[in-house]
CHARMM internal coordinates of N, CA and C (Angstrom, degrees):
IC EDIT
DIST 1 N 1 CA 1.4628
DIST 1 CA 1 C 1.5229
ANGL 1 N 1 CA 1 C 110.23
DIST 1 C 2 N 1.4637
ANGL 1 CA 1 C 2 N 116.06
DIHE 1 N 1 CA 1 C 2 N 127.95
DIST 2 N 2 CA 1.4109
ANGL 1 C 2 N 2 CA 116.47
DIHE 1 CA 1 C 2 N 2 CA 159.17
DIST 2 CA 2 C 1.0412
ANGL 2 N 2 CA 2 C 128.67
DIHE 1 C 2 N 2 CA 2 C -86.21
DIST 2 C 3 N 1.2212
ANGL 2 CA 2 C 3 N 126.73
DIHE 2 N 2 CA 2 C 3 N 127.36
DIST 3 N 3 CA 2.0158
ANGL 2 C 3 N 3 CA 121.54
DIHE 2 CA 2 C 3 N 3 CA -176.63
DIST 3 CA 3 C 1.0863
ANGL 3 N 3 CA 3 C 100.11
DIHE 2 C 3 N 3 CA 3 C -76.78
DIST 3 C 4 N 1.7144
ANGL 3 CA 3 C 4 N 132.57
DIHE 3 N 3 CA 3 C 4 N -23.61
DIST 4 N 4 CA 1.2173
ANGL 3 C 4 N 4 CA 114.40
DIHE 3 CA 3 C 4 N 4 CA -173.94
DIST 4 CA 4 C 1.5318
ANGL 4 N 4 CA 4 C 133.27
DIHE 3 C 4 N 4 CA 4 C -70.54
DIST 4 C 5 N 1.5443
ANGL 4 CA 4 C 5 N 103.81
DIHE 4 N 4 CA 4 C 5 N -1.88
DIST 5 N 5 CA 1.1687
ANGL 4 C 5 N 5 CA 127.41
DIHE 4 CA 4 C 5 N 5 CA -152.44
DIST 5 CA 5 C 1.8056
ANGL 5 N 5 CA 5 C 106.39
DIHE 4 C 5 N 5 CA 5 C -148.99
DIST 5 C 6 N 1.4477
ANGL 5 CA 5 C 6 N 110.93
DIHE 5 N 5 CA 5 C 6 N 2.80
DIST 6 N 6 CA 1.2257
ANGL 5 C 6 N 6 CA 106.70
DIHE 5 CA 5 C 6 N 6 CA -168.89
DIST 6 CA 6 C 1.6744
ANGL 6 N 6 CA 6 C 105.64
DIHE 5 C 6 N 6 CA 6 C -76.27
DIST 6 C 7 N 1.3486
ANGL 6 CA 6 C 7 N 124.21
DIHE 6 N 6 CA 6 C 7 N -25.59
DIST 7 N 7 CA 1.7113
ANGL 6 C 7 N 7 CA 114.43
DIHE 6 CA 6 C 7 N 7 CA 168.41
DIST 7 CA 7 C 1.0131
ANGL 7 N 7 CA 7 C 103.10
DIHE 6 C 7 N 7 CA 7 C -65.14
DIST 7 C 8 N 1.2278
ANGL 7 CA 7 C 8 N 170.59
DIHE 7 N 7 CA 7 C 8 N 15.09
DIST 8 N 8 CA 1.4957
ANGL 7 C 8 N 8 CA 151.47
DIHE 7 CA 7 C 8 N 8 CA 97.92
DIST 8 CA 8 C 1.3317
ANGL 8 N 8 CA 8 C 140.86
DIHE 7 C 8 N 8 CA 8 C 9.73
DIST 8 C 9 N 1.6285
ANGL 8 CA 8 C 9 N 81.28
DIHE 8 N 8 CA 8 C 9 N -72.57
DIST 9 N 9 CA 1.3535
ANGL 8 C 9 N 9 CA 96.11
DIHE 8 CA 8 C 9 N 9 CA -173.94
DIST 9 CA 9 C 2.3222
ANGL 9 N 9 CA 9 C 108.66
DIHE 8 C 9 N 9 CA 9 C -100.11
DIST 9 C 10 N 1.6092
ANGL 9 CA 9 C 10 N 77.11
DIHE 9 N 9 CA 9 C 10 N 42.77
DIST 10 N 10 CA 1.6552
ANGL 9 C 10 N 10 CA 91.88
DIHE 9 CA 9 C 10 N 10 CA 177.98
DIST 10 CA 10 C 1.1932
ANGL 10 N 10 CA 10 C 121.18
DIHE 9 C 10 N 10 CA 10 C -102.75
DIST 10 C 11 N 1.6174
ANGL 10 CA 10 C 11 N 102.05
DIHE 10 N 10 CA 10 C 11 N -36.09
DIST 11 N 11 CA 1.2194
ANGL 10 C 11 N 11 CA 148.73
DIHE 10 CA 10 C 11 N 11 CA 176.63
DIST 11 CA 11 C 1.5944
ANGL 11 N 11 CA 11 C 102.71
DIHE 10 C 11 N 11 CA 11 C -30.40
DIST 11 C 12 N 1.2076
ANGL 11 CA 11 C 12 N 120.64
DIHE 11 N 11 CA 11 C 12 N 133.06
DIST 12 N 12 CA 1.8208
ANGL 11 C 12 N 12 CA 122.60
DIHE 11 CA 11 C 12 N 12 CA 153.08
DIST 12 CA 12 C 1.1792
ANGL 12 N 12 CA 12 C 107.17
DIHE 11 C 12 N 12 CA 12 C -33.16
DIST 12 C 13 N 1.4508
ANGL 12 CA 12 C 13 N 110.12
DIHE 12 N 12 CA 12 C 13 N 131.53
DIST 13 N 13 CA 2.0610
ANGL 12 C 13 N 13 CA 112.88
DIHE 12 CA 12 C 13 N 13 CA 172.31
DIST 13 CA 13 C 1.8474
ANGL 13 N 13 CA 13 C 111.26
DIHE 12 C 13 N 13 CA 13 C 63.88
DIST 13 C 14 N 0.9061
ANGL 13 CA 13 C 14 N 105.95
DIHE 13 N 13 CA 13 C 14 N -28.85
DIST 14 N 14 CA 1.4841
ANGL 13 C 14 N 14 CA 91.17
DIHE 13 CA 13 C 14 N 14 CA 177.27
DIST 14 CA 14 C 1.1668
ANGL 14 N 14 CA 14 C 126.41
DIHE 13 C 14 N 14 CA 14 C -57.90
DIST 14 C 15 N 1.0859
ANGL 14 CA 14 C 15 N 130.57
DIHE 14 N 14 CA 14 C 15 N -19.73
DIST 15 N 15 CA 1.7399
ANGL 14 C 15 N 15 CA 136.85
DIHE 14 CA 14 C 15 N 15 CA 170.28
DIST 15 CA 15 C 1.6511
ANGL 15 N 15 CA 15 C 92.95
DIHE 14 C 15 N 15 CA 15 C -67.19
DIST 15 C 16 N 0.9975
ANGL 15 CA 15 C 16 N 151.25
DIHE 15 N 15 CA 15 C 16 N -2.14
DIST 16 N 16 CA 1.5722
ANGL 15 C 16 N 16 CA 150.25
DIHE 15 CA 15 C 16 N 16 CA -156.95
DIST 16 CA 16 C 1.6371
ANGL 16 N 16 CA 16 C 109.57
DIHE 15 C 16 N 16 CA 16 C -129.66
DIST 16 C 17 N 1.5901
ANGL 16 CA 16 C 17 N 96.01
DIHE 16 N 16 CA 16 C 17 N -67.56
DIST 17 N 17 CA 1.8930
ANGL 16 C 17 N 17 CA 119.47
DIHE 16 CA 16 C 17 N 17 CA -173.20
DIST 17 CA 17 C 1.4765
ANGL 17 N 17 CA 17 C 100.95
DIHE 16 C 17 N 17 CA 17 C -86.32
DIST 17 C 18 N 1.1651
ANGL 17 CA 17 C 18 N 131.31
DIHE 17 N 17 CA 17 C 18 N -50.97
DIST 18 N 18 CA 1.5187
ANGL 17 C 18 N 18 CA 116.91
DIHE 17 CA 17 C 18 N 18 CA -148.39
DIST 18 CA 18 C 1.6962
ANGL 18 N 18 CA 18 C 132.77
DIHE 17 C 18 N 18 CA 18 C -86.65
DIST 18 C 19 N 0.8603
ANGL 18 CA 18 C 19 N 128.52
DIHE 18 N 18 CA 18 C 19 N 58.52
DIST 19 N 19 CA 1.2380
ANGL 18 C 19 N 19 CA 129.38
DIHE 18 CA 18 C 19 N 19 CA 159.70
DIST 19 CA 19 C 1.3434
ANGL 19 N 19 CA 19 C 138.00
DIHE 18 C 19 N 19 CA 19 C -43.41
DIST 19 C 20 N 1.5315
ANGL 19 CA 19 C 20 N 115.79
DIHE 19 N 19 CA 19 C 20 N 120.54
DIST 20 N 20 CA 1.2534
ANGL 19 C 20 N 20 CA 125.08
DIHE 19 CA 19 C 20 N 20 CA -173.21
DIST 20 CA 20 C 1.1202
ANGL 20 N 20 CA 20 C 116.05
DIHE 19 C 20 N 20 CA 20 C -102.26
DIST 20 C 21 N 1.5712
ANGL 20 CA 20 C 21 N 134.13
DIHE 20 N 20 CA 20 C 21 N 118.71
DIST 21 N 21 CA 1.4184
ANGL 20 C 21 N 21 CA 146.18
DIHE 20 CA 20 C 21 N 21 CA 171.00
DIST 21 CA 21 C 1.6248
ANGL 21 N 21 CA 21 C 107.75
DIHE 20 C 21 N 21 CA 21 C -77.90
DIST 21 C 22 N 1.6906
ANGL 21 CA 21 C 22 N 118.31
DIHE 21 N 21 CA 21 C 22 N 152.26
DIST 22 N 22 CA 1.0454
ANGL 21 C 22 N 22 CA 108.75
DIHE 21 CA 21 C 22 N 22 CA 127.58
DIST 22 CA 22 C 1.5418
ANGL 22 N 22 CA 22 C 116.24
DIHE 21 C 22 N 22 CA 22 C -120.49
DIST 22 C 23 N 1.2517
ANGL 22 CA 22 C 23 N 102.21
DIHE 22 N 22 CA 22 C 23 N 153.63
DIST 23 N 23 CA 2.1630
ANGL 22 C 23 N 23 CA 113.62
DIHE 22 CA 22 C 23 N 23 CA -179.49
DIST 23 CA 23 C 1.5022
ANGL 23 N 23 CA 23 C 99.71
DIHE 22 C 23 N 23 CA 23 C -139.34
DIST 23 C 24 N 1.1643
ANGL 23 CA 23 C 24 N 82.20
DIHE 23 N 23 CA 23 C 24 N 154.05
DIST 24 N 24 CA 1.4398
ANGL 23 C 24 N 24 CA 119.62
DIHE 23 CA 23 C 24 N 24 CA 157.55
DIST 24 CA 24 C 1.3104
ANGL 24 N 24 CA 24 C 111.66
DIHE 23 C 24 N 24 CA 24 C -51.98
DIST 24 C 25 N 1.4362
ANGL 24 CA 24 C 25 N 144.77
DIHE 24 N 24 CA 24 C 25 N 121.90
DIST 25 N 25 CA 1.4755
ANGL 24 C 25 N 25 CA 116.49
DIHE 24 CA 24 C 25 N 25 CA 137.42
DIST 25 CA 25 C 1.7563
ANGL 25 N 25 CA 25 C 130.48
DIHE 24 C 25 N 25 CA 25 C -67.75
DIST 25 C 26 N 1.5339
ANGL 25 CA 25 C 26 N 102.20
DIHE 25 N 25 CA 25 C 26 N -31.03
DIST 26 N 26 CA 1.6256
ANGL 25 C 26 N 26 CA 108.04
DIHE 25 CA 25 C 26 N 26 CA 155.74
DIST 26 CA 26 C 1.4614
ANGL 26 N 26 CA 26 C 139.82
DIHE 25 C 26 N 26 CA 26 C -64.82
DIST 26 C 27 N 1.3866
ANGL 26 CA 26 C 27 N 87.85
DIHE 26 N 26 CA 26 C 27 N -17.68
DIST 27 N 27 CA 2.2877
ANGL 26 C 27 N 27 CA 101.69
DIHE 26 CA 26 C 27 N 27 CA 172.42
DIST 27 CA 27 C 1.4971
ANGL 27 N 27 CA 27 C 106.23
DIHE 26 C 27 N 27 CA 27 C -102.14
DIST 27 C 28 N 0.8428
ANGL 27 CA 27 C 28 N 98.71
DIHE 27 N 27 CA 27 C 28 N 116.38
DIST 28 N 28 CA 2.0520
ANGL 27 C 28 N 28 CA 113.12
DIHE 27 CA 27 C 28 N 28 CA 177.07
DIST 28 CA 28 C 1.4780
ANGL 28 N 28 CA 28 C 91.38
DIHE 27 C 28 N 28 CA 28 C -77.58
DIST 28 C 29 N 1.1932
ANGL 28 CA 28 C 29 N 145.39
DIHE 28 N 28 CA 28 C 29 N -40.88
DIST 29 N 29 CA 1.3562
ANGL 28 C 29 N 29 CA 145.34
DIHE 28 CA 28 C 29 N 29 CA 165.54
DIST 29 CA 29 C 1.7007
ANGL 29 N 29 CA 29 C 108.77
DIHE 28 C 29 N 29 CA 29 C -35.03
DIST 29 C 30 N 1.2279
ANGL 29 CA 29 C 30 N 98.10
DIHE 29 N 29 CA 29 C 30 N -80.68
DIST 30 N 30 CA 1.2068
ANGL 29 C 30 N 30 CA 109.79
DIHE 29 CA 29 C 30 N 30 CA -167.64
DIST 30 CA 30 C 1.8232
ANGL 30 N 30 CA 30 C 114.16
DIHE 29 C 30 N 30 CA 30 C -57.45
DIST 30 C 31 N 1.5569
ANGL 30 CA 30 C 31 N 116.05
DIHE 30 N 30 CA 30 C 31 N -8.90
DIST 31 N 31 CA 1.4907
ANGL 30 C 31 N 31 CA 123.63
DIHE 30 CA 30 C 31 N 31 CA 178.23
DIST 31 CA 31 C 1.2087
ANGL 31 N 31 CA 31 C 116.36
DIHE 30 C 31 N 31 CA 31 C -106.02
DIST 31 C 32 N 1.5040
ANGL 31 CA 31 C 32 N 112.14
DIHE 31 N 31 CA 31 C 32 N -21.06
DIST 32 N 32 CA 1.2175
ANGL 31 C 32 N 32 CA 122.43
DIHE 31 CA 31 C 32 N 32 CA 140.68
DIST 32 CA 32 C 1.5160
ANGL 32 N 32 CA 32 C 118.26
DIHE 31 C 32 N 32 CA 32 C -33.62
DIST 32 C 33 N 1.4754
ANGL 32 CA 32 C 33 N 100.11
DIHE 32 N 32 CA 32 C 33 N -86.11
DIST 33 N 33 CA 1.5100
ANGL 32 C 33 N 33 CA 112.41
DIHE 32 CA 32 C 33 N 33 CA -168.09
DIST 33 CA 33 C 1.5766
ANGL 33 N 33 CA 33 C 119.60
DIHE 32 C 33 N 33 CA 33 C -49.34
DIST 33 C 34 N 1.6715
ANGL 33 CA 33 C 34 N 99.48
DIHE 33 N 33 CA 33 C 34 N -29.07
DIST 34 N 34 CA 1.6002
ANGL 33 C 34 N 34 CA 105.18
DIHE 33 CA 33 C 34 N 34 CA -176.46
DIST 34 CA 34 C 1.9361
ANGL 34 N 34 CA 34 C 114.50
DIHE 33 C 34 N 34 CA 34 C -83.50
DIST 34 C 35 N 1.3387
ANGL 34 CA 34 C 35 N 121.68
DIHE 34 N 34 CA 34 C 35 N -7.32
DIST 35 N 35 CA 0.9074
ANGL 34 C 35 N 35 CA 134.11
DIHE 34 CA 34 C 35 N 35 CA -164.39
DIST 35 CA 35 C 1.7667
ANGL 35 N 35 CA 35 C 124.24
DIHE 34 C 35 N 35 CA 35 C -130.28
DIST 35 C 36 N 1.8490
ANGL 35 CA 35 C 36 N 102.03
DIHE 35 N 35 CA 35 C 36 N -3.12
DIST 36 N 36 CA 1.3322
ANGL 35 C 36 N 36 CA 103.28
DIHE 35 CA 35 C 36 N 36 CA 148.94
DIST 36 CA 36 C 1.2747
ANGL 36 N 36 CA 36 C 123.31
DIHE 35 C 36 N 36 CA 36 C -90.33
DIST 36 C 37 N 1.5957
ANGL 36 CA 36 C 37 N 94.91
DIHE 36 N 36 CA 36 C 37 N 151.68
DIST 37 N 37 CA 1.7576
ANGL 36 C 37 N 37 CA 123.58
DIHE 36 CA 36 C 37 N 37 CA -173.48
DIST 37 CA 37 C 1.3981
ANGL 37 N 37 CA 37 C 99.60
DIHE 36 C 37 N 37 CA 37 C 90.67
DIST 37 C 38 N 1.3727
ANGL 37 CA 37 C 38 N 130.77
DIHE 37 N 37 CA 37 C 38 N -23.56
DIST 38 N 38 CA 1.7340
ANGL 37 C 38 N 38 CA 109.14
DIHE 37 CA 37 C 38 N 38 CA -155.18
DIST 38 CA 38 C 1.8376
ANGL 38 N 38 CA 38 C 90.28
DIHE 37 C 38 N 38 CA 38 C -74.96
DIST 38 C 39 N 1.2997
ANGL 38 CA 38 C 39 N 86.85
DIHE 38 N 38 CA 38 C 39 N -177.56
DIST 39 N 39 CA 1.5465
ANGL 38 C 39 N 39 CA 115.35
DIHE 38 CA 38 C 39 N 39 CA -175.52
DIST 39 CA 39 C 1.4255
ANGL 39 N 39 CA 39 C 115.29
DIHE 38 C 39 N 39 CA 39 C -112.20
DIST 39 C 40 N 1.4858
ANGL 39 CA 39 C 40 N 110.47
DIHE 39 N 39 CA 39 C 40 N -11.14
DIST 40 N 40 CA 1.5198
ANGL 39 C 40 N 40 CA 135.71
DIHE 39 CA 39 C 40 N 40 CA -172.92
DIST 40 CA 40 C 1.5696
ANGL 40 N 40 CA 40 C 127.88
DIHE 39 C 40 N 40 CA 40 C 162.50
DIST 40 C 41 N 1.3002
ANGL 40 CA 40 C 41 N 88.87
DIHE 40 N 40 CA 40 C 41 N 136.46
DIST 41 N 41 CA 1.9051
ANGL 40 C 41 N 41 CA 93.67
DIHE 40 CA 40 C 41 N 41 CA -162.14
DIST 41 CA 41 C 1.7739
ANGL 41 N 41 CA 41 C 85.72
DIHE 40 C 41 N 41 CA 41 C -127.70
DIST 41 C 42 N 1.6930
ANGL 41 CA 41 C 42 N 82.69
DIHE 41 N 41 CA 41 C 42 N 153.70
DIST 42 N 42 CA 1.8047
ANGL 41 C 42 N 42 CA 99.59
DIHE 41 CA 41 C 42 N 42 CA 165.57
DIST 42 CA 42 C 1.1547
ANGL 42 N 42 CA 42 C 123.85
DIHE 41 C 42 N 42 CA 42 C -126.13
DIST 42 C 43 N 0.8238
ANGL 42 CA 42 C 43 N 130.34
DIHE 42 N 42 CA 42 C 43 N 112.06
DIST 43 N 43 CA 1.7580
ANGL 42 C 43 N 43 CA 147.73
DIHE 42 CA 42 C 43 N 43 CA 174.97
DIST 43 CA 43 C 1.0646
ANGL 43 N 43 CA 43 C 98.29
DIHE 42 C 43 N 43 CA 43 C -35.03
DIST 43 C 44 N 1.2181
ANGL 43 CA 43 C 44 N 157.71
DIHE 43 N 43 CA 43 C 44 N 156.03
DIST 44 N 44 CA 1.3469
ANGL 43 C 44 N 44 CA 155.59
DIHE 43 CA 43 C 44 N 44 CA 98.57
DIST 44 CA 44 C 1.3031
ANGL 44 N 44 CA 44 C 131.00
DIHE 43 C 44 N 44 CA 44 C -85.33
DIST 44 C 45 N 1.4412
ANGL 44 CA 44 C 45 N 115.88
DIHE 44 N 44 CA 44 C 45 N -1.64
DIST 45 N 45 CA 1.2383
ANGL 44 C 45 N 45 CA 105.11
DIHE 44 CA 44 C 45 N 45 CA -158.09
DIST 45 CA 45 C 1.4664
ANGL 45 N 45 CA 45 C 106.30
DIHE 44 C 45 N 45 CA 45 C -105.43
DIST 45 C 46 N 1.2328
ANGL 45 CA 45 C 46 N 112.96
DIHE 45 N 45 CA 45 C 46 N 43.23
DIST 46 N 46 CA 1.3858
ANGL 45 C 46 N 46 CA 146.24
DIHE 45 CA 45 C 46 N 46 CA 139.11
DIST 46 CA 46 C 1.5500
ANGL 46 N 46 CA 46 C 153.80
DIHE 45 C 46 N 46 CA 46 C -118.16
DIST 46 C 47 N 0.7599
ANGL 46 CA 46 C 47 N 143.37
DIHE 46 N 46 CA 46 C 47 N 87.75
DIST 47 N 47 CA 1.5329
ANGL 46 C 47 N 47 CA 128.96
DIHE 46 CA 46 C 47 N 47 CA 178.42
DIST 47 CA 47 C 0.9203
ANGL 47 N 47 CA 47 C 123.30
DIHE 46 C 47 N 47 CA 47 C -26.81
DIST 47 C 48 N 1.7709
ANGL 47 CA 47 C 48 N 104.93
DIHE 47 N 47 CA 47 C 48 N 138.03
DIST 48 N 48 CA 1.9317
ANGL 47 C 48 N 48 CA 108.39
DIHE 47 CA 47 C 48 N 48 CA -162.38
DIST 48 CA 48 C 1.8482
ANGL 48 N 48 CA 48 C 74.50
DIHE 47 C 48 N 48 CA 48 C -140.76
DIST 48 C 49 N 1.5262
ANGL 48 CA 48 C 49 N 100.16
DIHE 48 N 48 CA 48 C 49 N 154.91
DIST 49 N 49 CA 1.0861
ANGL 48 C 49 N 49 CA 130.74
DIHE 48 CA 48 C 49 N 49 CA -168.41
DIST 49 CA 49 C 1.5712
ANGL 49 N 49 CA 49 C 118.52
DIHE 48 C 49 N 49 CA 49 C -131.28
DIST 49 C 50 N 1.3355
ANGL 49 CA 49 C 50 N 124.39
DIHE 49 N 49 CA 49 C 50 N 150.56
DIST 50 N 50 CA 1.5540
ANGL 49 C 50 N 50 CA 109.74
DIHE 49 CA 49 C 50 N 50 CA 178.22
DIST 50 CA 50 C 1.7772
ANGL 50 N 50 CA 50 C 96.94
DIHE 49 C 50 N 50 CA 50 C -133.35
DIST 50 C 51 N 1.3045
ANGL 50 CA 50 C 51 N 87.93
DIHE 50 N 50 CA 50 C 51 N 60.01
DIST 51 N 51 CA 2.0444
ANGL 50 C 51 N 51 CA 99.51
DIHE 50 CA 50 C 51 N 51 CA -170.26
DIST 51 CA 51 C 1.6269
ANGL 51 N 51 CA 51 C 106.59
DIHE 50 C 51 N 51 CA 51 C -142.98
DIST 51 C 52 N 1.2962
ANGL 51 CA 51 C 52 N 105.90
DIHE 51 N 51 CA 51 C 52 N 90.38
DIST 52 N 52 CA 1.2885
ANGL 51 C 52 N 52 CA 109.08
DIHE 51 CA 51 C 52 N 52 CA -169.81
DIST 52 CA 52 C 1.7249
ANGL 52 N 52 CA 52 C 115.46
DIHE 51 C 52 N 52 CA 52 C -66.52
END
COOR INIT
IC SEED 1 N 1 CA 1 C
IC BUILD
């Protein structure tokens, strides 16, 4: 278990849907592997804003 990440899996449905990867952003392998089958992935490894 990660604490850093354990409200996650608190979440509605996440005990079911949610899967957590870790990747590389420098290994195409490893973003590969973390990002087949899904239906939708989220980047984080940026800051997103809702401030136009």
């Amino acid at each position: 278990d990660d604490p850093k990440n354990f409200h996650l899996k608190k979440l509605e449905g996440a005990e079911e849907r949610l899967v957590l990867m870790r990747a590389d952003l420098l290994d195409y392998e490893s973003l590969l592997s973390a990002i087949k089958g899904c239906h939708g992935v989220f980047h984080t490894a940026s800051p997103v804003t809702d401030d136009p």
